[in-house]
C-alpha positions, 0 to 999 in steps of 0.5 A: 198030490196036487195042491189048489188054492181057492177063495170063497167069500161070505157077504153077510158075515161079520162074526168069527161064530158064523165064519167058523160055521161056514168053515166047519160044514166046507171041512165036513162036505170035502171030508166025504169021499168022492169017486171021480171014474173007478177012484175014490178021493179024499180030499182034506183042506186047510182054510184060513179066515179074515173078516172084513174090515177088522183083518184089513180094509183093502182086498191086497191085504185081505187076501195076504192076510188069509193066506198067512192063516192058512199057512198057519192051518196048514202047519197044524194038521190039515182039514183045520182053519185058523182066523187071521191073527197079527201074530201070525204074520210075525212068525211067518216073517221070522220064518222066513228069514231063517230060512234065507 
């Protein structure tokens, strides 16, 4: 099983309300099989969310920032999303030293 990583931005949303929409109807169209040749695929995904400027104000952080939330998803069950929390980094740093 292969694993990608892709980006989607939104111009024009600034509420959590509207970000989770967006997100809820991504997880709903790739929850929907897909035949690709005589293969059905399934394809799940976690998805983590910043808004702009709240969740950083530079496209380095931004992206950081999403990645941690998508690792949280990640670690809750996929086909999930999790908007960026400051706690999130925390943890994954306390993760990441006990690990080392």
């Amino acid at each position: 099983m292969a694993a990608m990583n892709f980006i989607v931005l939104l111009n024009g949303v600034t509420t959590e309300e509207d970000a989770a929409r967006a997100a809820t109807r991504l997880l709903a169209i790739l929850a929907q099989p897909m035949i690709l040749g005589t293969h059905e695929v399934f394809i799940s995904a976690s998805i983590g969310i910043v808004l702009y400027p709240r969740d950083g104000e530079d496209l380095d952080t931004l992206l950081k920032n999403a990645d941690v939330a998508m690792y949280h998803a990640k670690a809750q069950g996929r086909s999930r999303f999790f908007f960026y929390q400051e706690s999130m980094r925390a943890a994954s740093a306390q993760q990441l030293s006990i690990a080392a």
